[in-house]
C-alpha positions in Angstrom: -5.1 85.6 -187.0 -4.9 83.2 -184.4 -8.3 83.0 -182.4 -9.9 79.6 -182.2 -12.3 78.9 -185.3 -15.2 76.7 -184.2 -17.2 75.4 -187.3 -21.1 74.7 -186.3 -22.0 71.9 -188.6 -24.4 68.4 -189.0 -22.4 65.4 -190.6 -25.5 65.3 -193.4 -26.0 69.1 -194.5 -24.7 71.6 -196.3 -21.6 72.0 -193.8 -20.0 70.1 -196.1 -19.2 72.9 -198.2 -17.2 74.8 -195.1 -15.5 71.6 -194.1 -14.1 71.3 -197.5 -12.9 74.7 -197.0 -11.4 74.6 -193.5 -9.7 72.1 -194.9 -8.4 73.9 -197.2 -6.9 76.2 -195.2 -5.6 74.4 -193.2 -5.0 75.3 -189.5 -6.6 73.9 -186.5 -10.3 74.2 -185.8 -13.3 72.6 -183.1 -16.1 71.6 -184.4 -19.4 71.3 -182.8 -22.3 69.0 -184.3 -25.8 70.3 -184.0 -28.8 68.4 -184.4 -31.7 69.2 -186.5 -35.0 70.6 -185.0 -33.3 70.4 -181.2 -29.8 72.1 -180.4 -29.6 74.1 -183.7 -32.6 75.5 -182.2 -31.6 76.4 -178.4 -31.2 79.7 -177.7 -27.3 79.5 -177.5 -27.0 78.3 -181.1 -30.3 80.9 -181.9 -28.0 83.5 -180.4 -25.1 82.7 -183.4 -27.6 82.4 -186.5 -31.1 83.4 -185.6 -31.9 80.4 -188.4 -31.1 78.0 -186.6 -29.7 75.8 -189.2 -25.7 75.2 -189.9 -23.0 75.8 -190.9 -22.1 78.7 -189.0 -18.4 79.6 -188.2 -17.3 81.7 -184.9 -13.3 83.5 -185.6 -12.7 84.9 -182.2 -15.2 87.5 -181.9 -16.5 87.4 -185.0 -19.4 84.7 -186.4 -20.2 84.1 -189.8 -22.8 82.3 -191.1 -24.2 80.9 -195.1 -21.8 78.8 -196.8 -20.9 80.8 -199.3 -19.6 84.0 -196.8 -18.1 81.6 -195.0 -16.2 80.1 -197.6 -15.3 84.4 -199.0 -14.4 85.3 -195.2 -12.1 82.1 -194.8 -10.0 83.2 -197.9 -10.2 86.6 -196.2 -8.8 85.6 -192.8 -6.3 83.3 -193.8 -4.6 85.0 -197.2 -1.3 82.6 -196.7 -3.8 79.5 -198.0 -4.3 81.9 -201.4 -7.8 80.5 -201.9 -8.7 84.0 -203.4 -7.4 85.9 -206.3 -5.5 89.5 -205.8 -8.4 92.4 -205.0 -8.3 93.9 -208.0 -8.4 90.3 -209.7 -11.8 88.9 -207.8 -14.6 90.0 -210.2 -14.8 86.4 -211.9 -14.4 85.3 -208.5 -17.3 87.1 -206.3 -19.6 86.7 -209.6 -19.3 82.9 -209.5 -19.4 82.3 -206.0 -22.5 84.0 -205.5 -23.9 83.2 -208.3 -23.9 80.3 -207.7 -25.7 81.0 -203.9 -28.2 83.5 -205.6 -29.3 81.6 -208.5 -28.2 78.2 -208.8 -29.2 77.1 -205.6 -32.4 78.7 -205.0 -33.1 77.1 -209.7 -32.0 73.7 -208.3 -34.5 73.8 -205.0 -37.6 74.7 -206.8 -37.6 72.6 -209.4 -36.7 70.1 -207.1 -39.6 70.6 -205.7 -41.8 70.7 -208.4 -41.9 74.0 -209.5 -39.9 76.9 -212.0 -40.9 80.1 -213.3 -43.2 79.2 -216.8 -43.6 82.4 -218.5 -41.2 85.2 -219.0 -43.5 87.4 -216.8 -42.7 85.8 -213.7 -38.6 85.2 -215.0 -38.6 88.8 -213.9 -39.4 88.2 -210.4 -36.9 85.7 -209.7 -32.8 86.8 -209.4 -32.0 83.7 -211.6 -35.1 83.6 -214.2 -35.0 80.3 -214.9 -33.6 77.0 -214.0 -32.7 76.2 -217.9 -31.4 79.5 -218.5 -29.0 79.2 -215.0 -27.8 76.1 -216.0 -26.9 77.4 -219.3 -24.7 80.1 -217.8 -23.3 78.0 -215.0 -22.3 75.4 -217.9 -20.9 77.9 -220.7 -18.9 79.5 -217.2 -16.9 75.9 -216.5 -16.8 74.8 -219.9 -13.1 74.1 -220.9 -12.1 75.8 -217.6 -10.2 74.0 -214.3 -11.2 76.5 -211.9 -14.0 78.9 -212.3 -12.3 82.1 -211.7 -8.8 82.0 -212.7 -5.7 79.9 -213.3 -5.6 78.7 -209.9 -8.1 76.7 -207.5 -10.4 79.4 -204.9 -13.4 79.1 -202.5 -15.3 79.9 -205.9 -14.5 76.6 -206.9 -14.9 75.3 -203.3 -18.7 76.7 -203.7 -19.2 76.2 -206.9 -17.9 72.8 -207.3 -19.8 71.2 -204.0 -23.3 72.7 -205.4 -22.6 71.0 -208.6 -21.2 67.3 -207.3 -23.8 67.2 -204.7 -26.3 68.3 -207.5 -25.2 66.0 -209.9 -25.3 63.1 -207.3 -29.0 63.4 -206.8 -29.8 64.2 -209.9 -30.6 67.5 -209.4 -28.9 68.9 -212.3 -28.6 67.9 -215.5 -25.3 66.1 -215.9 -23.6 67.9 -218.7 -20.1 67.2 -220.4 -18.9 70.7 -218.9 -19.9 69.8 -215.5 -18.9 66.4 -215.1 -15.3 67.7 -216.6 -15.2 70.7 -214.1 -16.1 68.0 -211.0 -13.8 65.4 -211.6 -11.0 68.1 -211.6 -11.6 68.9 -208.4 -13.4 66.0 -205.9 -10.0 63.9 -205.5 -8.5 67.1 -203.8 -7.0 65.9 -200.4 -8.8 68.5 -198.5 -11.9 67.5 -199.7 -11.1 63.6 -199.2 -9.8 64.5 -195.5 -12.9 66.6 -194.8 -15.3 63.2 -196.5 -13.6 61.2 -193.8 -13.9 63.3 -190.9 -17.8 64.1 -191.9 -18.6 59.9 -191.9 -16.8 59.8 -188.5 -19.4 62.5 -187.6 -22.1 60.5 -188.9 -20.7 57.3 -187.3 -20.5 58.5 -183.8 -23.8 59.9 -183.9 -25.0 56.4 -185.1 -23.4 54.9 -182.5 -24.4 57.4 -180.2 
């Protein structure tokens, strides 16, 4: 596929996820920065994700927005980068990655902020129960494991890994043996160092703005 990709993103934001990716799979894209509470809220960027929040990705005609379909429909669009097992190989591989969207992120955010399901009466209303019983099956899943869904490196671990190292970073997340050992296999990847530099270039010029 060769229409123009054109990644919606803020240099301080979860878009940090899809910019590992893109650059990952490395062909050409434009990137436009969007600025919190102003023109990710105009209606031209209200008419690509009704949010109003990034990243959001436009292929051609077709727009895509949450990090972790975006990261799925990247490895989708562009199969010659192989950042996704074989179809009939992908159950570790859609499990993990949105797992980790469904559960992990949603456990890390509200204790975050001060709050987690107590009792096991309310475990049942939440899609990941609780934050210590998340973290215990994100952990046992990386333990003694490179990549999260195979023998080889995929958006999964694009996903998975960025929740975790940005997680861990803040101290969001407890930092245990399995996932230090999972992040440090995978944060000096080139595509992630060039997409670091290109995001504090971002940041710079806005600084400078």
């Amino acid at each position: 596929m060769i229409d123009t990709l054109t990644f919606y993103t803020h240099p301080r934001s979860r878009s940090a996820i899809v910019h590992w990716m893109l650059e990952e799979i490395g062909v050409p894209y434009r990137i436009e920065v969007k600025e919190f509470g102003t023109t990710m809220k105009s209606p031209d960027f209200l008419a690509i994700n009704p949010m109003g929040k990034v990243p959001a990705l436009r292929h051609g005609g077709t727009v895509v927005t949450e990090s972790a379909a975006i990261c799925a429909y990247l490895a989708d669009a562009f199969p010659l980068a192989d950042l996704a097992p074989p179809p009939q190989d992908r159950g570790e591989y859609y499990r993990w990655l949105f797992f980790a969207a469904a559960c992990v992120e949603p456990a890390i955010m509200n204790r975050s902020a001060g709050w987690d399901p107590g009792t096991l009466e309310l475990w049942g209303r939440f899609g990941y129960g609780c934050y210590a019983q998340t973290v215990e099956v994100l952990a046992k899943a990386v333990a003694n494991r490179r990549y999260i869904a195979g023998p080889t490196f995929s958006a999964a671990d694009v996903y998975v890994g960025s929740m975790l190292g940005w997680a861990m970073q803040f101290d969001e997340i407890d930092k245990r043996p399995e996932f230090e050992a999972y992040w440090n296999g995978l944060k000096e990847r080139p595509a992630r160092k060039r997409a670091l530099a290109q995001i504090e270039r971002l940041a710079m010029e806005r600084a400078d703005a």
